[in-house]
C-alpha positions as CSV (number, residue, x, y, z in Angstrom):
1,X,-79.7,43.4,-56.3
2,X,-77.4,43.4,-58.8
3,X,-76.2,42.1,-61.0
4,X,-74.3,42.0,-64.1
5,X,-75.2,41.8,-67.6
6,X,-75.2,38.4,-69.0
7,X,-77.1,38.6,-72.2
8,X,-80.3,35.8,-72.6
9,X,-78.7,33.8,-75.2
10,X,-75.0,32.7,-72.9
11,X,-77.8,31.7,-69.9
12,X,-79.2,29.5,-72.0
13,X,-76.0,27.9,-73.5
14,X,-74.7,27.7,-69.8
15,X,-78.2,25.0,-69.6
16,X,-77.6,23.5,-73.1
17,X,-74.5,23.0,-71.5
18,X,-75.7,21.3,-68.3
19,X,-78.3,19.3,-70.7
20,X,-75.6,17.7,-72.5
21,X,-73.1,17.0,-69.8
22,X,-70.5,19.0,-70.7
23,X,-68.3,21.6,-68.0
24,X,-70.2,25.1,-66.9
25,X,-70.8,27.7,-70.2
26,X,-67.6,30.1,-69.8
27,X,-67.9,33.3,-68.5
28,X,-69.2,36.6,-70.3
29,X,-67.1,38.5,-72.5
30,X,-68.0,41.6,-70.0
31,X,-66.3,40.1,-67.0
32,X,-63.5,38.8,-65.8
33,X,-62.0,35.3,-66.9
34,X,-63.6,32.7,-65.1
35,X,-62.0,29.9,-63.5
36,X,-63.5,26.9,-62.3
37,X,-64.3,26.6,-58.9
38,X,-61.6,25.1,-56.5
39,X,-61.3,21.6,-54.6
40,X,-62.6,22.8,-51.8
41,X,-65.5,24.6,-52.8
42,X,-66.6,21.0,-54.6
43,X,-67.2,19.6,-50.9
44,X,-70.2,21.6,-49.4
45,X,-69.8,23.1,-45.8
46,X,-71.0,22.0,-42.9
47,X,-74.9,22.7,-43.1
48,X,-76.9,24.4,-40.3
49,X,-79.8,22.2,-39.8
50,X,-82.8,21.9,-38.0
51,X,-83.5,18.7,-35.9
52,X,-86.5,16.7,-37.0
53,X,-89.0,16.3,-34.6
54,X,-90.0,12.9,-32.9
55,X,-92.6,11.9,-35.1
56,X,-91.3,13.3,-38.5
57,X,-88.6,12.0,-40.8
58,X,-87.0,12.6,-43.8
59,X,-84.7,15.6,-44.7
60,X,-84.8,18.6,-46.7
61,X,-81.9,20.3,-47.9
62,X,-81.9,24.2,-48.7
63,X,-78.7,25.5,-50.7
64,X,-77.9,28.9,-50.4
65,X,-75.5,31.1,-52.9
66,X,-74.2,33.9,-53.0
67,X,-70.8,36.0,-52.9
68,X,-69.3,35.0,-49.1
69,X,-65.4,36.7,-50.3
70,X,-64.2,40.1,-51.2
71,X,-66.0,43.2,-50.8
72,X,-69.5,41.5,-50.6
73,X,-68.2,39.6,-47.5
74,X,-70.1,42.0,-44.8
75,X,-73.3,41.8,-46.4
76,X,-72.7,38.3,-47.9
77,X,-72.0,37.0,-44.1
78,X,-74.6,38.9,-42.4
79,X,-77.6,37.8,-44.6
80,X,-76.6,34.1,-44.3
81,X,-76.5,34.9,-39.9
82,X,-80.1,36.2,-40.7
83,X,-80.8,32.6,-42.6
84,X,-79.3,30.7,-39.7
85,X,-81.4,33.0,-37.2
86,X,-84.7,33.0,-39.5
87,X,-84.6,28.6,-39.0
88,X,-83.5,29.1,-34.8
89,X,-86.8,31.4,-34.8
90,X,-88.8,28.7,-36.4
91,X,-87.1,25.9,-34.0
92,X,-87.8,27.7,-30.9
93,X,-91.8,28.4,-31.9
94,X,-92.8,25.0,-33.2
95,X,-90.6,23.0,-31.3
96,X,-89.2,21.2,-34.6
97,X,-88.9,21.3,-38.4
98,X,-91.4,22.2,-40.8
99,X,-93.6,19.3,-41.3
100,X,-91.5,17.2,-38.6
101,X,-88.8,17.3,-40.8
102,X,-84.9,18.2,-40.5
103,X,-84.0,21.5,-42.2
104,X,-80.3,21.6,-43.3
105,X,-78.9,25.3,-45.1
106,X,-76.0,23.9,-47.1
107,X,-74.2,27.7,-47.7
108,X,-72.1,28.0,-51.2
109,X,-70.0,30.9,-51.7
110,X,-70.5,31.8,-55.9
111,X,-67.8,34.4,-55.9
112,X,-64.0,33.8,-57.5
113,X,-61.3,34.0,-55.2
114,X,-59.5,35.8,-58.1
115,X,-61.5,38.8,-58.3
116,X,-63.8,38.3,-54.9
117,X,-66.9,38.8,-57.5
118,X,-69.4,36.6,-58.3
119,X,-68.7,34.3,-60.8
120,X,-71.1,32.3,-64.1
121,X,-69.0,29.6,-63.8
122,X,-69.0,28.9,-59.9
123,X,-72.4,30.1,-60.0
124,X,-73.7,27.5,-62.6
125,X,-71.9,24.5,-60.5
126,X,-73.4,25.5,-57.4
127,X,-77.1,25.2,-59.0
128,X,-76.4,21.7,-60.3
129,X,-74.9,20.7,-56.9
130,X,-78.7,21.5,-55.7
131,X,-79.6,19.8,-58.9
132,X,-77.6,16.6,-58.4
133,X,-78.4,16.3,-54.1
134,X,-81.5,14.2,-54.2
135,X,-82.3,15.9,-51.2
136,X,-81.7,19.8,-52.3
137,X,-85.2,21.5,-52.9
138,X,-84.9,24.8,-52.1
139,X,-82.4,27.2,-54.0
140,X,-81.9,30.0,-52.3
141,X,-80.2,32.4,-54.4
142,X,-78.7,34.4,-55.7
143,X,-77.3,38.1,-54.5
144,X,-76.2,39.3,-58.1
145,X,-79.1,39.3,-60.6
146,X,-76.8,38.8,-63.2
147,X,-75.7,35.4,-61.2
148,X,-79.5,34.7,-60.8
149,X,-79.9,34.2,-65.3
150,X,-77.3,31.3,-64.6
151,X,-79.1,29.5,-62.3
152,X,-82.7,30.2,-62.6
153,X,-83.2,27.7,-65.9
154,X,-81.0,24.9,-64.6
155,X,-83.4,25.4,-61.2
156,X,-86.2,25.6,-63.5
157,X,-85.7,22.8,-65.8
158,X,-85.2,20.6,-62.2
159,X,-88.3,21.7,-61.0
160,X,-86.8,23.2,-58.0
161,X,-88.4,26.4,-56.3
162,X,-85.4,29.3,-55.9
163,X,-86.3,32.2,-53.9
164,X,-83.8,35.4,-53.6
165,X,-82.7,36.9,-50.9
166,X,-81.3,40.6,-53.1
167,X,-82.1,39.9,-57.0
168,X,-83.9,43.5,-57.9
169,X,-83.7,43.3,-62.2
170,X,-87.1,43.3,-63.6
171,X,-86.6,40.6,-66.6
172,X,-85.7,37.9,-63.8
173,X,-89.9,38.0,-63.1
174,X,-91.7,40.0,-65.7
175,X,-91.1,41.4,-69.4
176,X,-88.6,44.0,-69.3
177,X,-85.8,43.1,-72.2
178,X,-86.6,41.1,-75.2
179,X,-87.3,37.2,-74.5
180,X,-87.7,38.3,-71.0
181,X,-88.7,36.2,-68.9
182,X,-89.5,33.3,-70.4
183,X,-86.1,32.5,-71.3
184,X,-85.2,31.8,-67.7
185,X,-88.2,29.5,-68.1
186,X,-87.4,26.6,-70.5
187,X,-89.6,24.5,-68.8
188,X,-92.7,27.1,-68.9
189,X,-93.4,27.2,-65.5
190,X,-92.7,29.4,-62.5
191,X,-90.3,28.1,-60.1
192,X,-88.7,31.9,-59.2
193,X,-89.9,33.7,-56.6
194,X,-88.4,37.3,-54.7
195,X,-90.2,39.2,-51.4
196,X,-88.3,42.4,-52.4
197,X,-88.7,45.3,-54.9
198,X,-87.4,45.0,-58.6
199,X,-85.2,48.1,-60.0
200,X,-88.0,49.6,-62.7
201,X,-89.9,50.4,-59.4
202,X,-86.2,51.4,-57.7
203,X,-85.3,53.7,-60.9
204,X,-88.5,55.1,-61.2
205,X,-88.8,56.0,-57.6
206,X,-85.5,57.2,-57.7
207,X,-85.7,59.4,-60.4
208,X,-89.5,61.0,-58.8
209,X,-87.4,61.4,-55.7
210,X,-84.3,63.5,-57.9
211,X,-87.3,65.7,-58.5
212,X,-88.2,66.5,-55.2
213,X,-84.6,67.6,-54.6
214,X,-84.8,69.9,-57.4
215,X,-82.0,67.9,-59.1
216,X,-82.9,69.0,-63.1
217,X,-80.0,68.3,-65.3
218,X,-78.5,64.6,-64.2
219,X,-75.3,62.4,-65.7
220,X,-75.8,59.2,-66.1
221,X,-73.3,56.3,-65.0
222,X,-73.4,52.4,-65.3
223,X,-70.8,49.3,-65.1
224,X,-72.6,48.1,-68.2
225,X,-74.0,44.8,-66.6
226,X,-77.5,43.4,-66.3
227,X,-78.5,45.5,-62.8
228,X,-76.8,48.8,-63.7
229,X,-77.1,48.9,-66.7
230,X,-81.0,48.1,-66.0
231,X,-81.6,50.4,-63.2
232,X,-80.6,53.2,-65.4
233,X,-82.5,52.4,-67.8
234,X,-85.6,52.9,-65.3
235,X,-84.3,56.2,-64.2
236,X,-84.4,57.4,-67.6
237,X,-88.0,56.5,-68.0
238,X,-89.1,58.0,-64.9
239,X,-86.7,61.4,-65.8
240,X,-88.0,61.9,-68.9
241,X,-91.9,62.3,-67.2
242,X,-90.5,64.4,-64.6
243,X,-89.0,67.1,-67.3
244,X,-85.1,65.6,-65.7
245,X,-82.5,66.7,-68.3
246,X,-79.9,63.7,-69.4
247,X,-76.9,65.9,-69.9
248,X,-74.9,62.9,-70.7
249,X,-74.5,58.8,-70.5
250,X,-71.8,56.7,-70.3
251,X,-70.8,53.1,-69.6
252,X,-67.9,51.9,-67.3
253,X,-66.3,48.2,-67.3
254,X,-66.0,47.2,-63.7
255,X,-62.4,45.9,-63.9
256,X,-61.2,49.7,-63.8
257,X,-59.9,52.2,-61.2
258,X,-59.3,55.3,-62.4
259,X,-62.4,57.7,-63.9
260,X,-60.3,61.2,-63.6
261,X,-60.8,61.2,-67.6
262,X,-64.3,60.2,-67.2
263,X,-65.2,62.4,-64.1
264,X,-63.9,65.7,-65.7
265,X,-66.0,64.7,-68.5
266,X,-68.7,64.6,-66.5
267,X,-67.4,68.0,-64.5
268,X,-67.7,69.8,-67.6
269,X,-71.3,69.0,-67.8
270,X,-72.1,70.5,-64.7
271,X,-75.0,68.3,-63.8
272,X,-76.6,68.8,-60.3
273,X,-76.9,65.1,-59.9
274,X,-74.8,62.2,-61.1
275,X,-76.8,59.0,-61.2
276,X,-74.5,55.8,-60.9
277,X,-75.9,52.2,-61.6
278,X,-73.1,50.3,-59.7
279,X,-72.9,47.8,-56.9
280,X,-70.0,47.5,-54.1
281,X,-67.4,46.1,-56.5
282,X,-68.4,46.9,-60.1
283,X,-66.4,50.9,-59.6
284,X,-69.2,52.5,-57.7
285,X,-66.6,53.0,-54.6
286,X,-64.1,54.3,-57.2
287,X,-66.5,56.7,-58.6
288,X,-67.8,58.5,-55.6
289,X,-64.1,58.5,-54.1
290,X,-62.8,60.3,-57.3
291,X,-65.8,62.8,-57.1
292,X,-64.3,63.9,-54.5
293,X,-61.1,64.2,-55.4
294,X,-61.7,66.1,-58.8
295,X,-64.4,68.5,-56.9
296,X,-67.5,67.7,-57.8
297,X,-68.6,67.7,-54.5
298,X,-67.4,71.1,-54.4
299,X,-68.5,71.9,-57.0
300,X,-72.2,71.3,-55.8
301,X,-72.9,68.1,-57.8
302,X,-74.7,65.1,-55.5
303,X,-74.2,61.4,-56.1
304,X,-77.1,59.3,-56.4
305,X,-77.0,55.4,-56.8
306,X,-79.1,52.0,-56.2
307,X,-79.5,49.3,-53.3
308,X,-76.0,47.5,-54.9
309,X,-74.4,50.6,-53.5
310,X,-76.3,50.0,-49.6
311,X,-73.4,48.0,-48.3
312,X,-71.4,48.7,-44.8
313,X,-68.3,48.9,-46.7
314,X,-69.2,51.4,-48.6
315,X,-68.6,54.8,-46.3
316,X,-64.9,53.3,-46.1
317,X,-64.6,52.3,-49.7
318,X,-64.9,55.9,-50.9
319,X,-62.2,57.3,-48.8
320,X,-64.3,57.7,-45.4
321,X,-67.3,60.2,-44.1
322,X,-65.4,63.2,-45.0
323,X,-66.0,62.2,-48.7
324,X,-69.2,61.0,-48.2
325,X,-71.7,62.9,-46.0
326,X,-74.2,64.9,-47.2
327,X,-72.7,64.3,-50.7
328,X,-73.9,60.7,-51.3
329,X,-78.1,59.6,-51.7
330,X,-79.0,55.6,-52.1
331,X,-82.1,54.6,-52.9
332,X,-82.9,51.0,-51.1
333,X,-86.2,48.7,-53.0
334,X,-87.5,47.6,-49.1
335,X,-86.7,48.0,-45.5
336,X,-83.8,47.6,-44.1
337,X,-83.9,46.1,-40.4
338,X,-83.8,49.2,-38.7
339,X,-87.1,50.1,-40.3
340,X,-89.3,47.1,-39.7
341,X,-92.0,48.3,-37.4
342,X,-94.0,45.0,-36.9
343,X,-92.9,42.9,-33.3
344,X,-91.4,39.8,-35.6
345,X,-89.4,42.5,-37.5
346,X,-88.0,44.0,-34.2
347,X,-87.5,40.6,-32.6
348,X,-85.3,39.9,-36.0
349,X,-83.5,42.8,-35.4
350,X,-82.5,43.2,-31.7
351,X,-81.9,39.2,-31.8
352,X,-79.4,39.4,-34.6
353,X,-77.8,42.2,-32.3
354,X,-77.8,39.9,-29.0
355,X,-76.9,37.0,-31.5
356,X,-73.9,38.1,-33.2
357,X,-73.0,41.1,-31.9
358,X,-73.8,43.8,-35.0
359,X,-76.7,45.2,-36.1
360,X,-78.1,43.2,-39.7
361,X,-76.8,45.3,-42.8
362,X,-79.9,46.1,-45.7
363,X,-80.5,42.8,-47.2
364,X,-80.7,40.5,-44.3
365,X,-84.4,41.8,-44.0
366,X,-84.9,39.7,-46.8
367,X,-82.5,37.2,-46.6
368,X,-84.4,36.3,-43.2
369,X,-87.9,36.9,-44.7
370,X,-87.3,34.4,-47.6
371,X,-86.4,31.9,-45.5
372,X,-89.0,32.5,-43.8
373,X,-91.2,31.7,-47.0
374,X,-89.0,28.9,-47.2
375,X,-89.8,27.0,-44.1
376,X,-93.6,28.1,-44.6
377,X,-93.8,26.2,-48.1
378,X,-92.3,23.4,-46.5
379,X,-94.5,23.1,-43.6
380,X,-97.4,23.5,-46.4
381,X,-95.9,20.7,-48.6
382,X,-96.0,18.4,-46.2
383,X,-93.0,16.1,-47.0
384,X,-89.9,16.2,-47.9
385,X,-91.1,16.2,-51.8
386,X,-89.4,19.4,-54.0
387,X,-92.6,19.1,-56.4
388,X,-94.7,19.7,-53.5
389,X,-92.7,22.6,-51.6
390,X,-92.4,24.5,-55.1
391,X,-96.2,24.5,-55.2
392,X,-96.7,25.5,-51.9
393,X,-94.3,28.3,-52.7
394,X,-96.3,29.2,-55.9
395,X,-99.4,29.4,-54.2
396,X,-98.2,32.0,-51.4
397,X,-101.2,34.1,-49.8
398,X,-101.8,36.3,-47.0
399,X,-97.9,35.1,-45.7
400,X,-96.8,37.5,-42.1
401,X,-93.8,38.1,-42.8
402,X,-91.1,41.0,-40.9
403,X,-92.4,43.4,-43.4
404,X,-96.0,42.9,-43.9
405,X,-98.6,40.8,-45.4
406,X,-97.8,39.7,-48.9
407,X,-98.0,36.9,-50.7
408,X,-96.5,36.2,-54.7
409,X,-98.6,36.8,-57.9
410,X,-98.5,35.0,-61.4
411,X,-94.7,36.1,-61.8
412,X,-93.5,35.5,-58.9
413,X,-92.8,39.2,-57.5
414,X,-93.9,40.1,-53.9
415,X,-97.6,41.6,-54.0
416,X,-96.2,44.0,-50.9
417,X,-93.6,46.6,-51.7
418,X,-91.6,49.1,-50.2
419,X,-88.6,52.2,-51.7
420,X,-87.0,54.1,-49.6
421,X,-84.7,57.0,-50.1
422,X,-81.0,57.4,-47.7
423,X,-78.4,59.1,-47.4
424,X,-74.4,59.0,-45.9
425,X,-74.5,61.4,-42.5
426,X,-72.8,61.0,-40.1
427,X,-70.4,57.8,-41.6
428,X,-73.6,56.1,-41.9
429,X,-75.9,55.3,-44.2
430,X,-79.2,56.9,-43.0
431,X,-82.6,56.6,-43.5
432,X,-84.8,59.3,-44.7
433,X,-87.9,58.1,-45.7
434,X,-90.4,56.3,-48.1
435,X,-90.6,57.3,-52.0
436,X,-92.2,56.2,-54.8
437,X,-92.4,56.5,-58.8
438,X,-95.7,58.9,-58.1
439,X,-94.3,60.8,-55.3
440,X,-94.3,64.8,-57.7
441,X,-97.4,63.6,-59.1
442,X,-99.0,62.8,-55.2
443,X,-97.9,65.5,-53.4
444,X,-95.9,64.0,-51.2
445,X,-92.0,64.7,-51.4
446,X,-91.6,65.8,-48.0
447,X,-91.7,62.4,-47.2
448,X,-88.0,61.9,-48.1
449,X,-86.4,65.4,-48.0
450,X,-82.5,65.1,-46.5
């Protein structure tokens, strides 16, 4: 999910970099300075592992990364608790590792204490960490798509499989933007893998399901990085096919706080829908909140945004449910845990309640079902060999996961998909059912009306 545009060319100076031994490729211009990660992010946490069992050996270490500071912190936290629970699972059912040997998740945070984002630089030295642990061969990352064109060639170059537990941009797996993807492939192989939805299903589906609602003229909003600025760009396909009038377009840099200027801009326009491609802590928040404030809202105009937007924090972030409800409509590229209706989905879910005491929040469905995948390739492989468990990866068929049967094709994306449509009732973020890019065309918006 999400998700920041880094154009092709600085992800692969950040691995020219790496090649040639120099420090991390700086930042993009786009965000924040980077700073280098600090002393104690250089020594990795204490792993949660998985015992080896009597007649195995041999050890097999799975880093994850991903933002574990700021405003991510709720989901961040909650879909590593769903990593930790997906490996107790596998412990208590086979009575051991994967292939008799021990498991160990080595959990990187890839955010900047400065601005509690993620960050290129942190990001890149967390993927050659893997790189540089003989015994690292899984990477399991990352949250932030953007974070994701980093890491996926130094991975790739290393021959180590990564899986995601949130990436939704399309060029990370298929053609989308130019050089796409094959620049995230310098060694010409596949070693990237996601179970979820990518955002030209999300945008498309989301722009069907503005249809339904009879939303006709729209505004459209991004924080000018790799997922927003992408997921809009699917909307706009999808609109244009529905007859969805663009009344206006405009691009916001995260690092600001105030959009009055922007938003009366926007008020002037009188759009029934304002379409915002933002995560938790790239101005979404800031837009909705000042929505409000100005009078959209009152005005009539609805808020419609992407999965980078499904966070618990976000109901409080915008100034509470009074704000909020009935006003506000996410769009979410899977199931949440609430939703899984197979018995090792509800196990997931009402464990993770007796576990830690709160229900999952949207991506630990897939944080879980990746690891999952994980310890499946592993057991597949064999040994504790990262050629191996990146080719049992590749070659993943007729997998049970919590949300289905799926397994990956050619590219790497899930061959199982699900969109659903929500929206903030209640000071919650509610379900309200499935859509899809073909949901005018089939008949079938009553699927998802509020």
């Amino acid at each position: 999910m999400k998700q920041w545009r880094l154009y092709p060319v600085l992800a692969l100076l950040v691995v020219m970099a790496m090649v040639l031994g120099a420090c991390p490729a700086p930042a993009p211009a786009a965000q924040p300075a980077q700073e280098a990660a600090p002393a104690a992010q250089e020594a990795a946490p204490a792993p949660t592992a998985a015992p080896a069992a009597e007649t195995g050996g041999g050890v097999v270490k799975v880093y994850t990364s991903w933002p574990l500071q700021g405003s991510m912190l709720p989901e961040g936290d909650s879909m590593k608790k769903a990593a930790d629970l997906a490996l107790k699972h596998y412990l208590d059912a086979h009575g051991g590792g994967p292939a008799g040997l021990t498991v160990e998740l080595v959990n990187l945070d890839d955010a900047s204490p400065t601005t509690g984002s993620w960050d290129g630089t942190i990001e890149a030295e967390n993927a050659q960490k893997c790189v540089n642990d003989a015994d690292c061969m899984v990477y399991f990352g990352t949250y932030n798509s953007g974070a994701a064109k980093i890491s996926m060639p130094i991975t790739n170059r290393a021959g180590i499989a990564q899986i995601t537990p949130a990436n939704t941009y399309p060029g990370l797996t298929h053609a989308w933007d130019q050089g796409e993807p094959e620049i995230y492939r310098p060694s010409g192989t596949v070693n990237y893998f996601r179970t979820n939805a990518s955002d030209d299903v999300q945008g498309w589906a989301g722009a069907a399901w503005a249809k339904c609602l009879g939303y006709d003229t729209v505004y459209l909003l991004d924080d000018r990085q790799l997922y927003g600025k992408g997921v809009v760009d699917a909307f706009i396909q999808q609109a244009e096919k529905e007859g969805i009038e663009i009344v206006g377009r405009d691009g916001v840099e995260s690092s600001d706080i105030d959009f009055r200027s922007l938003l009366t801009k926007v008020k002037a326009a009188n759009p029934k829908l304002v379409y915002g491609g933002f995560v938790i802590d790239s101005g979404g928040p800031q837009v909705i909140q000042q929505m409000g404030a100005l009078g959209l809202f009152e005005q009539g105009i609805k808020f419609m945004g992407p999965d980078g937007l499904v966070n618990p924090a976000l109901v409080e972030q915008v100034g509470g449910a009074e704000v909020a409800n009935e006003n506000v409509l996410l769009t979410f590229p899977g199931l949440a845990p609430s939703q899984l209706t197979s018995e090792a989905g509800k196990k997931f879910f009402n464990d993770f309640i007796a576990e830690y005491g709160m229900e999952p929040s949207p991506w630990s469905t897939y944080a879980y079902q990746s690891t999952q995948v994980i310890l499946d390739s592993i057991e597949r492989a064999g040994a504790a060999d990262k050629a191996a468990i990146l080719e049992a990866m590749r070659n993943l068929d007729n997998f049970e996961g919590i949300t289905g049967v799926f397994g990956f094709n050619e590219n790497g994306d899930p061959t199982l998909t699900a969109m659903g449509g929500n929206i903030v009732r209640d000071g919650d973020i509610q379900y309200v059912g499935a859509i899809s890019p073909d949901m005018v065309d089939a008949g079938t918006c009553d699927t998802a009306m509020p």
